[in-house]
Every structure is written in structure tokens, then in C-alpha cells.
MARTORLUM-309263 format. One record per residue (C-alpha): residue number from 1; residue in one letter; x negated, y, z negated. Coordinates in Angstrom, 2 decimals, m for minus. Each point is the difference from the previous one (the first is absolute). Example, Ala and Ser with C-alpha at 12.3 -4.5 7.8 and 13.67 -1.06 7.14 Angstrom:
# MARTORLUM-309263
> pos / code / c1 / c2 / c3
> 1 / A / m12.30 / m4.50 / m7.80 $
> 2 / S / m1.37 / 3.44 / 0.66 $
END
This chain:
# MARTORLUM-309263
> pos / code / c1 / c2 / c3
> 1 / X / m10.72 / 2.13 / 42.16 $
> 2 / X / 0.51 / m2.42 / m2.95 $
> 3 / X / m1.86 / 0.62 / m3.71 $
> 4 / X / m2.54 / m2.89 / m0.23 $
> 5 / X / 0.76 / m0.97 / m3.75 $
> 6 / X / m2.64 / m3.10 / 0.19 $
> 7 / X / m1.62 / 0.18 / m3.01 $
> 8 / X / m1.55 / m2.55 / m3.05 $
> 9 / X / 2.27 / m1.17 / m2.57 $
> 10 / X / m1.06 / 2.27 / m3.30 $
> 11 / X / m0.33 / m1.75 / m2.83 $
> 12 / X / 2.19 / m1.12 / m2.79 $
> 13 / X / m0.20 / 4.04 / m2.19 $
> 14 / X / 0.44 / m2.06 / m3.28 $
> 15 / X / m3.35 / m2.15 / 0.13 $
> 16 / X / m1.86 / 2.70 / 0.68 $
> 17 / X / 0.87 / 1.49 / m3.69 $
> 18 / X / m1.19 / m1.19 / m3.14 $
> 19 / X / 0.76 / m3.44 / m1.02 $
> 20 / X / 3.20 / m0.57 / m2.14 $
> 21 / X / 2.02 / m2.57 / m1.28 $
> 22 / X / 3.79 / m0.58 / 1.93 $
> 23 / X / 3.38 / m0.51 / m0.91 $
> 24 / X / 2.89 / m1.21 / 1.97 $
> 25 / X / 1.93 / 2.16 / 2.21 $
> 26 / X / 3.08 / m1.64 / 2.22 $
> 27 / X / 2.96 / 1.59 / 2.37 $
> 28 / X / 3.21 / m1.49 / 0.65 $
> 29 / X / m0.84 / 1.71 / 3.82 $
> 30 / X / m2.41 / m1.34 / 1.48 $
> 31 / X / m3.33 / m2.44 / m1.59 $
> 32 / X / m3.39 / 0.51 / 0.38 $
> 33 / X / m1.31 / 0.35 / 3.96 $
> 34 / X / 3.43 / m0.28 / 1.13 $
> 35 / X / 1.33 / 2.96 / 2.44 $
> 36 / X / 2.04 / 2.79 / m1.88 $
> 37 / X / 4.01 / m0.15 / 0.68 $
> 38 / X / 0.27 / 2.90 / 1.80 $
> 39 / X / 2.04 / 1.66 / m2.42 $
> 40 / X / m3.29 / 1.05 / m1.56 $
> 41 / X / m0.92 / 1.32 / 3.10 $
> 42 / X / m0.29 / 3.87 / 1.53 $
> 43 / X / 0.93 / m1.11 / 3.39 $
> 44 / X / 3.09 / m0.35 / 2.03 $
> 45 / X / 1.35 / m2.92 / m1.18 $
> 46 / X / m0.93 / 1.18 / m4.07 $
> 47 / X / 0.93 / 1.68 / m2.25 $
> 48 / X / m2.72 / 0.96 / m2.48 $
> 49 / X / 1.36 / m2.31 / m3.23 $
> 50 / X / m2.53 / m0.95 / m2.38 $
> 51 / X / 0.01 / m3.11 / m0.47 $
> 52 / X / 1.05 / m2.36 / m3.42 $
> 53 / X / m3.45 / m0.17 / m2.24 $
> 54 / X / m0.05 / m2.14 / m3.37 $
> 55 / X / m3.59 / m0.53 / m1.75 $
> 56 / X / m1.27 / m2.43 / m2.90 $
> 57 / X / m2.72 / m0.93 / m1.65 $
> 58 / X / m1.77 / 3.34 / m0.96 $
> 59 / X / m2.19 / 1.11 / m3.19 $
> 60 / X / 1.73 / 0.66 / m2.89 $
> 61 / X / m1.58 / 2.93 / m0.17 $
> 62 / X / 1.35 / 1.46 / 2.79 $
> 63 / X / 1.77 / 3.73 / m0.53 $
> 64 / X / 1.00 / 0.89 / 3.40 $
> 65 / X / 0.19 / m1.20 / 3.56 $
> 66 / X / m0.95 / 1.54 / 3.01 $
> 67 / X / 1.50 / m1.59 / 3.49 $
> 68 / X / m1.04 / 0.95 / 3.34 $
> 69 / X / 0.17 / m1.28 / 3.77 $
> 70 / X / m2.87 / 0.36 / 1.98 $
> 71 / X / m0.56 / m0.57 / 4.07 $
> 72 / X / m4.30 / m0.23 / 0.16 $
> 73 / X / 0.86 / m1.49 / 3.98 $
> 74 / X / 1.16 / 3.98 / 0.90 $
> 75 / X / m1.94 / 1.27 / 2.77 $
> 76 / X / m2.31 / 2.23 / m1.49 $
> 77 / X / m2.71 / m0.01 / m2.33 $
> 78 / X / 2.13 / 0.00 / m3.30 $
> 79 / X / 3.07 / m2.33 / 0.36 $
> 80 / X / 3.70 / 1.36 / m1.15 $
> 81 / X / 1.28 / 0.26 / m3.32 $
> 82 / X / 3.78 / m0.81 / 0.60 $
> 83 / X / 0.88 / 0.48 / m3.53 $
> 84 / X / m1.25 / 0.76 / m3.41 $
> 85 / X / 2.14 / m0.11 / m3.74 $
> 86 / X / m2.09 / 1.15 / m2.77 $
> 87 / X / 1.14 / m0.23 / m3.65 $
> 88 / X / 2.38 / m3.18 / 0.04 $
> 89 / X / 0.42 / m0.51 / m3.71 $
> 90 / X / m1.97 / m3.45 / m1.46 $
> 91 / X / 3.90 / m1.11 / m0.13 $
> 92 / X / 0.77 / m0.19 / 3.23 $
> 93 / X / m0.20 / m3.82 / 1.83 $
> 94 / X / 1.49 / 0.73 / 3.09 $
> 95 / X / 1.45 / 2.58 / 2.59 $
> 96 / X / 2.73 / m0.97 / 2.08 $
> 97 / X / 0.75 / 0.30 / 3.62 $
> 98 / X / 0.16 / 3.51 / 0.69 $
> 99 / X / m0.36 / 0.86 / m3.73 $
> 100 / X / 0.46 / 2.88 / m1.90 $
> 101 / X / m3.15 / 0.77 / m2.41 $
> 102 / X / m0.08 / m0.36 / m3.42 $
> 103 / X / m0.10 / 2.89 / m2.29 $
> 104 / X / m2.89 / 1.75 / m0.33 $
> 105 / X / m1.54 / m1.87 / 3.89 $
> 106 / X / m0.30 / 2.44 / 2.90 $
> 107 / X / m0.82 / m0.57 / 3.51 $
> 108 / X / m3.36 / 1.87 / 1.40 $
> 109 / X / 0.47 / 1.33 / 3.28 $
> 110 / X / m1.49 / m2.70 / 2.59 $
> 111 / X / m2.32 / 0.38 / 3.23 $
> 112 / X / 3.53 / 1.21 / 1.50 $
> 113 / X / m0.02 / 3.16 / m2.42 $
> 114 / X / 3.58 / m1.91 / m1.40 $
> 115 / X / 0.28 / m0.71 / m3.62 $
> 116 / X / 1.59 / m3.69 / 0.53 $
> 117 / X / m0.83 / m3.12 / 1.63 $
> 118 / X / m0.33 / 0.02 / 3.44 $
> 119 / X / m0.30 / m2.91 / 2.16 $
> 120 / X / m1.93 / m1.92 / 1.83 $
> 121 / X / m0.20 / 1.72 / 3.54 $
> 122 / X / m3.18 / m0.88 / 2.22 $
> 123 / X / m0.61 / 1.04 / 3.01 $
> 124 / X / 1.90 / m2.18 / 2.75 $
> 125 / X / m2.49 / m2.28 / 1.62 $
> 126 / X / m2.46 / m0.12 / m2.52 $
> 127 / X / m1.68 / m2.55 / m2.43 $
> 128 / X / 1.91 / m1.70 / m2.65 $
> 129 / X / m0.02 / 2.44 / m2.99 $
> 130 / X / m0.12 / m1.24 / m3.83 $
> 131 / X / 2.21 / 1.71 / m2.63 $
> 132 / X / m2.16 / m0.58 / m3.54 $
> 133 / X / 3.07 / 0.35 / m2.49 $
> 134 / X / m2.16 / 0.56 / m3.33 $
> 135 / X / 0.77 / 0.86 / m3.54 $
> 136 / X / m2.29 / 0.97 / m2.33 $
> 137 / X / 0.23 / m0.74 / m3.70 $
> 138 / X / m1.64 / 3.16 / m1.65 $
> 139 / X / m1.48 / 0.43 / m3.74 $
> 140 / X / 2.04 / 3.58 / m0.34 $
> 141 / X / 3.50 / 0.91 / 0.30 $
> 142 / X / m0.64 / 2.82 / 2.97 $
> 143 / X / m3.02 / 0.99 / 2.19 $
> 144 / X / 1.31 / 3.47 / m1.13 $
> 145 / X / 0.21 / 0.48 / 4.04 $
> 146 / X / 2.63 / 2.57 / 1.63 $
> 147 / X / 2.19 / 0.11 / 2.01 $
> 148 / X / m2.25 / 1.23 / 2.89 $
> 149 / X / m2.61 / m2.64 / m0.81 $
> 150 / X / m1.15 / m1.46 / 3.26 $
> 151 / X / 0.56 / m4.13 / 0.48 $
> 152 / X / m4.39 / m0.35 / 0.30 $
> 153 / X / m0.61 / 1.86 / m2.60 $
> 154 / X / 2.99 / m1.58 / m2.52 $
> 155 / X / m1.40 / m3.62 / 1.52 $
> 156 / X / m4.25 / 1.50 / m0.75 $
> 157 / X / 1.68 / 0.92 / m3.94 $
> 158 / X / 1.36 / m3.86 / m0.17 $
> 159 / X / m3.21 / m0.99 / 0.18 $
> 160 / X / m1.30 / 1.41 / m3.38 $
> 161 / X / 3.28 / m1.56 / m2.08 $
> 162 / X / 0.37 / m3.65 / 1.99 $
> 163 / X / 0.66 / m2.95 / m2.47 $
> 164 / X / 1.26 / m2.07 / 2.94 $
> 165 / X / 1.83 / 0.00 / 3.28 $
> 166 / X / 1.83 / m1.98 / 1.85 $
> 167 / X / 0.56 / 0.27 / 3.95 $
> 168 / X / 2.35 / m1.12 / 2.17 $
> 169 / X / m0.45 / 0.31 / 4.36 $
> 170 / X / 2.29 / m0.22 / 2.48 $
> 171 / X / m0.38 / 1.14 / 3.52 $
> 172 / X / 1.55 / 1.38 / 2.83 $
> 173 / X / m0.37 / 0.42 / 3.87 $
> 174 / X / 2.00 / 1.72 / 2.75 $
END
């Protein structure tokens, strides 16, 4: 018998946090509430490339980025964190397609225990799911997080060292 995955939409995770102001963030992939090329994708037809990121407009102030993917539409009470890169030095602008880090930037292992982006990958048949692209423009140069830092609890620390952010969704359905 099939999984009945009707459900509500959840809510946009980034208005539910504390008020901030925004910056620009852009990919040469895909735009805002378009579908993900499934090259970003973890299904058959992907191949689990992160996609091209580039980002303007932030405080001048800013020491350190933090960029994550998040899926709230997962079924389940706590949505998927695809990928999570803590300690991108103030420096950095942009990531390309299927980049390597900076120095000093680390990948935290995701919802998939890997430490690297994996992509979007909802189950077939279900709602449209939105991929919130964010980077967070931090007031210190690293959250002083390990290795084995988990993506909620690198994504809760954000929240104590946000100058701005800037989001970027695109979506996907199989």
C-alpha cells in the first residue's frame, strides 16, 4: 500500500527567525522558484553538484560566511539539511559549480550523515519541495564549530552572529 505523504506546506524556516537585513545572493543554475537542473540532484538522472553561488551586498562588517541548503518540505517534522559550509572566510564572493572550499571552510556532515552537498532527492510522487540556498554574513571569523557539529545546531549558532542573509529557492519534484 502507498505512503500517504499529504501534508501542509511548512513554512518559509527563515521568517520564523529574527528579523535581519538581506543581501543579494544569485546562481548562474537555476533563479529563484525555478526547478533545480538535475545535476544538483540525488536522483537517477543527478549527480549531486552544488550548484554556482555568487553574493553581494553584505555588511562591511562581515568576518565570515556560513552557507547552507535546507529542504523544510521533507516529510517529517524537521525538514532536511542537504548541506552546510561553516567558516567561508569574509573574502570569499562566490563558490562555483561543484566547488572546492576555500581554506579554512569545511563541510558539516548533512541529514545524510555525508560531509558535502547532497541533492535535492524527494520522495517520487510527492509535493513540490523548496531548496532555501542561504548564506549568512557573520560578525566572527568561525563559530569555533567541529567537524562533527551537527547542520541544526551549526544553523541554531548562526543565529547569535547574523549581520544579514541572503536566500536563494529553487525547487524540485519527481
Amino acid at each position: 500500500m502507498p505512503v500517504n505523504l499529504t501534508r501542509p506546506v511548512a513554512p518559509d524556516p527563515y521568517s520564523l527567525l529574527p528579523a535581519v537585513p538581506d543581501f543579494t545572493l544569485t546562481s548562474d543554475d537555476f533563479r529563484a522558484g525555478e526547478r533545480l537542473p538535475d545535476v544538483h540532484t540525488n536522483t537517477d538522472a543527478g549527480r549531486n553538484v552544488s550548484p554556482q553561488l555568487s553574493w553581494e551586498g553584505f555588511p562591511e562588517a562581515t568576518r565570515s560566511f556560513q552557507i547552507s541548503c535546507f529542504d523544510p518540505d521533507a516529510p517529517g517534522p524537521a525538514g532536511w539539511w542537504h548541506w552546510t559550509v561553516v567558516d567561508v572566510p569574509a573574502t570569499t564572493t562566490s563558490l562555483a559549480r561543484g566547488a572546492d572550499l576555500p581554506a579554512g571552510a569545511f563541510a558539516l556532515r548533512g541529514d545524510d550523515g555525508q560531509a558535502r552537498y547532497v541533492g535535492a532527492a524527494p520522495p517520487p510522487g510527492d509535493q513540490v519541495h523548496r531548496y532555501f540556498f542561504v548564506v549568512h554574513a557573520l560578525d566572527v571569523p568561525s563559530l569555533g564549530l567541529g567537524p562533527d557539529a551537527m547542520p541544526g545546531a551549526a544553523n541554531t549558532a548562526v543565529t547569535f552572529h547574523t549581520l544579514a542573509r541572503a536566500v536563494l529557492v529553487g525547487t524540485y519534484q519527481q
